[in-house]
N, C-alpha and C positions, 0 to 999 in steps of 0.2 A: 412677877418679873418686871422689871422698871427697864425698857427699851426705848433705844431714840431712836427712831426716822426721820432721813435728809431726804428731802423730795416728797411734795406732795402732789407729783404728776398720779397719772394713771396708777403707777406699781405701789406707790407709797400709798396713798389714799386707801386701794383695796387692802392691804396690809394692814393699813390702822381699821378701816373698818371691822378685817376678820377677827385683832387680837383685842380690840377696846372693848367687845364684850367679854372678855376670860378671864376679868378680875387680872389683867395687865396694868400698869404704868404707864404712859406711851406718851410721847412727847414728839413733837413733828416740827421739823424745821424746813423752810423754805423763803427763798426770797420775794414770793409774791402775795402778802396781806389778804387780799382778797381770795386764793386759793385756803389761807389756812381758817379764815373766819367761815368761810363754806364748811370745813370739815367740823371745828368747833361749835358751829348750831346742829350739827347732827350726831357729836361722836365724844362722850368725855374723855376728852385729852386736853395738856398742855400744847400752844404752838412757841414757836420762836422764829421770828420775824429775822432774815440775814442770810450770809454766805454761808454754805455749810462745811465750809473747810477750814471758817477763821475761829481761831483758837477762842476768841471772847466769846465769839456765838456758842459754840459748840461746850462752853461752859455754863454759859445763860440756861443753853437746855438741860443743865446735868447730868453732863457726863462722866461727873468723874467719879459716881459713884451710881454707873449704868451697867446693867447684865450684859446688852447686847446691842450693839449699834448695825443699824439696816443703813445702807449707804445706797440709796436707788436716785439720785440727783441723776436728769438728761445730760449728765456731763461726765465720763470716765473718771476724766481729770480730776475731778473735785470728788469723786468716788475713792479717788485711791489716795489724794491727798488727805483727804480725809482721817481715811485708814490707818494716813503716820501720824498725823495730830494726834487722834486714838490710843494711838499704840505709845508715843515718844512721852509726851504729856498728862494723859488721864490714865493711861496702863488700864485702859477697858477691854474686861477679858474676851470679849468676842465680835469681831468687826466681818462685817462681810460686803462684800460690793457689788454692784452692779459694774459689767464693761462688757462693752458689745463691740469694740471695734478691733476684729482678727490680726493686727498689728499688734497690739495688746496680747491674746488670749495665747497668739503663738509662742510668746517665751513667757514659758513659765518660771523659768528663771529669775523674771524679775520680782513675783510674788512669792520670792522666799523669806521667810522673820527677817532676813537680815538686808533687805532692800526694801519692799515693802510689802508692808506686814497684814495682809488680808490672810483672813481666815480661809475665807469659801468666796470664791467666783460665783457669778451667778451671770450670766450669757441668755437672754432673753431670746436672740435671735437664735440662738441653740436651740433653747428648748421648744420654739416653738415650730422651728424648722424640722425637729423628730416626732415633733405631735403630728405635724400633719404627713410627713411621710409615713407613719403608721395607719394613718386614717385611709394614703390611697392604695395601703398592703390588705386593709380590710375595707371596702368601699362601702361594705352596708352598714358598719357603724357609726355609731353618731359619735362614742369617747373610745378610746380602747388604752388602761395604763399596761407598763411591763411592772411587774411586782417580783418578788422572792429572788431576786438576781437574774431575773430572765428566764425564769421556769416557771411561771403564770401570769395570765394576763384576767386582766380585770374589764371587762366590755359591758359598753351600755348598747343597747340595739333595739329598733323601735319596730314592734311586731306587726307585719305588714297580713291584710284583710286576706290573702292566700295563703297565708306560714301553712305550714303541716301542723303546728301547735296550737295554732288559733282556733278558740273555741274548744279547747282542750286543757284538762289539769296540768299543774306540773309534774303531778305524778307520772303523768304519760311519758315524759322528759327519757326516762330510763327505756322506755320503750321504743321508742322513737328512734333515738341514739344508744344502743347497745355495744358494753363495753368501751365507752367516753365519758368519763369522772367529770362531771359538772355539778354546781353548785348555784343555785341561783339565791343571789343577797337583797337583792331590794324590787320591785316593783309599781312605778309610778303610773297611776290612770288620773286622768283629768288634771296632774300636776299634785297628786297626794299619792301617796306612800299607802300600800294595803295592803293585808295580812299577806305573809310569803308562806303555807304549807304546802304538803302535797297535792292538796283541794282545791285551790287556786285554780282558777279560769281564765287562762290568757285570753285578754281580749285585742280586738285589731286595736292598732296605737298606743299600746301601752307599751313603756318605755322601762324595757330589764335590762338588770344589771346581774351578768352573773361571771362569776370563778372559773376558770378552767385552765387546761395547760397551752403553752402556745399554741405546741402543733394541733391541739384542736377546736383553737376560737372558729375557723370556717366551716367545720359541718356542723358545731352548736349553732352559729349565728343564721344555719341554713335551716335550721327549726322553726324558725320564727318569719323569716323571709323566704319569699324563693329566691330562691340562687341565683346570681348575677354572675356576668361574665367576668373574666381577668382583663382590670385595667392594661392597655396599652398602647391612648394617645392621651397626655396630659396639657397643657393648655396652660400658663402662669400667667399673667397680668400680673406686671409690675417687677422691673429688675433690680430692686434693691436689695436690703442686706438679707431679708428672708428667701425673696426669691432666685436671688444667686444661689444661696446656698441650698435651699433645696433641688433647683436646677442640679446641681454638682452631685448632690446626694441622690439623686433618682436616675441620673442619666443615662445611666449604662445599663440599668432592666428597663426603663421608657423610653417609646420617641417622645418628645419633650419642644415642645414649643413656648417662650418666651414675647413677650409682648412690652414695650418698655417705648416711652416717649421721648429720651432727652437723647439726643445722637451719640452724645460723649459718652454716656453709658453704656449705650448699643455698641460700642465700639469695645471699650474696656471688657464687659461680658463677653462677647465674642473672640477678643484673647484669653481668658479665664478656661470658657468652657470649653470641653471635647466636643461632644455630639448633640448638643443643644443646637436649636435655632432659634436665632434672635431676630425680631422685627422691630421696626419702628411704627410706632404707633400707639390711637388708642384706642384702650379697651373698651370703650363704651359707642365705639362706631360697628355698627351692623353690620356694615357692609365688608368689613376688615374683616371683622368674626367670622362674616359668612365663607368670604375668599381661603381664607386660611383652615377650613373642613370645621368649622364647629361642632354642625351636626356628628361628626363622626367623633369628635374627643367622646371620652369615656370619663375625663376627673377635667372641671374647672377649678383653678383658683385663684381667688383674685386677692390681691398681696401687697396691693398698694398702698400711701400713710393715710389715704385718705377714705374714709367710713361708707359716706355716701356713696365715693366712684366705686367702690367695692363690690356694695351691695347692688345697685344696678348694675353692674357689668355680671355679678352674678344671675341677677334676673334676665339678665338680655341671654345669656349665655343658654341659660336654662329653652328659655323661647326659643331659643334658635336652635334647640338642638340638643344638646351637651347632656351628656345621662345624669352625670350628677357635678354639682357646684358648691363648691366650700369658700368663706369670705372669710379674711380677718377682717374683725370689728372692735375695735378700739373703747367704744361708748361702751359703758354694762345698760347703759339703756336701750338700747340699739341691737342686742343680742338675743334678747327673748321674741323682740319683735321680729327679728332676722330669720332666725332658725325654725325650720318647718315650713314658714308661711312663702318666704319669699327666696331663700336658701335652702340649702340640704341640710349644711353642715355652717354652723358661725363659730370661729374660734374668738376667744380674748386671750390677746397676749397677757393681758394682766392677770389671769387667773390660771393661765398655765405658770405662770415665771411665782404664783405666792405659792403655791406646794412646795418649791425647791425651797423658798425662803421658809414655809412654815416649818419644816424637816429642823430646824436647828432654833427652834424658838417651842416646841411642844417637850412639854416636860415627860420623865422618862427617860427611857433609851429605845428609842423612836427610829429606823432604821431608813424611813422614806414617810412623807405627807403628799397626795393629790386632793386638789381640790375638783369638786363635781358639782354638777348642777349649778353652773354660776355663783359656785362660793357656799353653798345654801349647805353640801354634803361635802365630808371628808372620805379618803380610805385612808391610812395609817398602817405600818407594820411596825410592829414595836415588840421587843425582846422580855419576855417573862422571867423574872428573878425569885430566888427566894425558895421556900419550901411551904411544905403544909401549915404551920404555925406561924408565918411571918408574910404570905404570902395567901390572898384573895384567889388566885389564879392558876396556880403551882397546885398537883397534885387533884387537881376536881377536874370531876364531869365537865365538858362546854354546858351541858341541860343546867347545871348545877352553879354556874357562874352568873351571878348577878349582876346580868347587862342593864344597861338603862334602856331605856323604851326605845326604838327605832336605829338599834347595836346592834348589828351583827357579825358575828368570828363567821369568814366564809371559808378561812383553813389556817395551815401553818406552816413551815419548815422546818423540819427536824432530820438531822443529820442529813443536810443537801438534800433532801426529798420535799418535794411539796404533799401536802396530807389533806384532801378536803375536809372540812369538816363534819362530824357526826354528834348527835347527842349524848353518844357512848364514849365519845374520844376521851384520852386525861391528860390535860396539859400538862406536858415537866417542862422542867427551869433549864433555861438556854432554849424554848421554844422561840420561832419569829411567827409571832400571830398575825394574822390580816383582819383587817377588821371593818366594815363599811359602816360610817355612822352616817345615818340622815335628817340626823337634827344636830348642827354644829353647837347649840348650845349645850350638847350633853356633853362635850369633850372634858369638862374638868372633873366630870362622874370618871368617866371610863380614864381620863391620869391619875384619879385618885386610887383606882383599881387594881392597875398596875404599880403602885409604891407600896415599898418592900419596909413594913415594920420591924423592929424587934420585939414586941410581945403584941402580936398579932393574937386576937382568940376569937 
């Protein structure tokens, strides 16, 4: 698939890194030479030096005969101009943008074909504003996706040295939790992947990923953890676009305290919100944290543009008190060192906002893409076509389906029911499979998988 990327910030960059190995095209435009010659000594792709909205540029890069243009420029404007360049001039069948600013996102109106011509919205501050509101509905997870339309959820959870599971097989799973369909997909110890059967030995710290239905991610996740209280003091640092809106989004099941430095802002958020409270101030002063009950918050988050004030405000936080602390972290370098060690919880916006993007760039009929483990694992839900004859997957055993090494189907959808998976199960056509891969380079096995031949044998 031959794709251009505007923006080599953050969202573009990770995007060119995840598609420049899949035997993609990919060509990257940005206005700062030294951003694109960075990606070029690490990533085969074309760059093109310029604006990404002017018509020359965006021909330099070829587009006029591109599958798919990613429009992720730090600028709406030239996302959505873009979009009509695209659409008016090169007629490229598939534009998508980035806009993050709720003046925008509210009229949809304006992103119809016949105004301007974006495919798929993609709202970063969205999405990562529901990732973490999910994180402080389940507090002892580390990921938690919604999958199958909202009738399973997919949880990572890091098995703490007193689970009820630890030191016990998975097989005990069913014992343990009777009559609760779960499904466990993957298993990480020391940051590798190990055989998942019955036989398996949870050990403390190791880090599963398993299958189940919403309403019962909290007494599976209380297998492995003991059970933690229900959040209800949270704590935000930083009142910008993510933390207003999570503010607004939590507000009315938490108390909810805000933390924010610039007065004008403090001012505007405090007309916005109901039952928030907004302080002025900053987060990385002790003495603030202390005054305002630290200790007694139950969820830190610290939500500010900046990496470092972040991650120490979550460290102090932690020191002082706070049960648990979550940071946005911006760096993918900065994430691995974050999470666990000095954090609870490190999110990157970059790698929540490439799922939504990967979902329309994975070939098939691909229903949703999450990206996991900093980029490293996918899960995917993708629709099975075809029949016994034309068709790898239609009509066979899941035992009997030729995953590549570290695939696994954890279930599927059929007729609105979620179905865990079994070795006895047989996939039919109009299934929606779930699938956890944890080696991203296997993904062009597992699309080749799902394509529907006419003399299949």
């Amino acid at each position: 698939m031959k794709i251009v990327i505007l923006g080599a910030g953050q969202v573009g960059s990770s995007v060119a890194r995840s598609l420049a190995g899949e035997a993609n095209d990919i060509t990257v435009v940005d206005r700062d030479p030294a951003l694109l010659a960075t990606l070029q000594e690490h990533l085969d792709i074309r760059a093109v030096a310029g604006h990404a909205a002017h018509p020359d540029v965006l021909a330099r890069a070829g587009l006029e005969d591109a599958d798919l243009m990613l429009a992720v420029t730090s600028s709406d404007e030239t996302n959505m101009v873009a979009c009509q360049v695209a659409h008016s001039l090169f007629n490229t069948p598939k534009r998508l943008a980035r806009v993050r600013a709720a003046a925008y996102l509210d009229r949809p109106e304006l992103f119809d074909p016949a105004a301007i011509p974006v495919d798929v919205l993609i709202s970063p501050e969205a999405l990562v504003t529901e990732a973490i509101a999910s994180l402080i509905e389940h507090p002892a997870t580390l990921q938690i996706l919604e999958l199958a339309g909202g009738r399973a959820r997919l949880v990572a959870v890091r098995a703490h040295p007193h689970g009820a599971l630890v030191g016990k097989t998975l097989g005990a799973l069913s014992e343990q939790l009777p009559g609760t369909p779960v499904r466990v997909v993957a298993v990480f110890r020391h940051d590798r992947m190990v055989n998942v059967d019955g036989d398996t030995v949870v050990q403390s710290r190791d880090e599963v990923f398993f299958l189940a239905a919403r309403e019962d991610v909290q007494r599976v996740v209380g297998a492995f953890r003991n059970p933690e209280g229900a959040i209800r003091r949270v704590i935000i640092a930083g009142g910008g676009n993510i933390g207003a809106r999570l503010a607004g989004r939590i507000e009315k099941r938490y108390r909810v305290k805000i933390i924010e430095p610039d007065e004008r802002r403090c001012r505007h958020l405090a007309e916005q919100l109901d039952r928030t409270l907004v302080l002025r101030g900053d987060a990385t002063d002790a003495q603030l944290l202390i005054d305002e009950g630290i200790a007694e918050a139950d969820m830190y988050c610290a939500l500010t543009d900046d990496d470092e004030a972040n991650i120490l405000s979550a460290m102090l936080a932690k020191q002082l008190g706070a049960r648990r602390a979550m940071s946005i972290v911006n760096r993918m370098g900065y994430v691995e060192v974050a999470q666990g060690a000095a954090v609870d919880i490190a999110i990157s916006p970059a790698q929540v906002t490439i799922g939504a993007l990967l979902t329309h760039v994975r070939r098939g009929d691909v229903v949703s893409v999450h990206s996991l483990r900093r980029g490293a694992a996918e899960a995917i839900e993708v629709i099975a076509h075809g029949d016994e004859r034309s068709s790898r997957i239609v009509a066979r055993r899941i035992a009997d389906i030729p995953l590549p090494d570290s695939t696994v189907i954890g279930g599927l959808v059929r007729e609105d029911r979620l179905v865990l998976a079994r070795d006895d199960l047989t996939v039919e056509s109009g299934d929606q499979l779930i699938l956890f891969i944890a080696d991203k380079k296997r993904l062009p096995e597992v699309e080749r998988l799902f394509q529907v031949a006419f003399s299949f044998l």
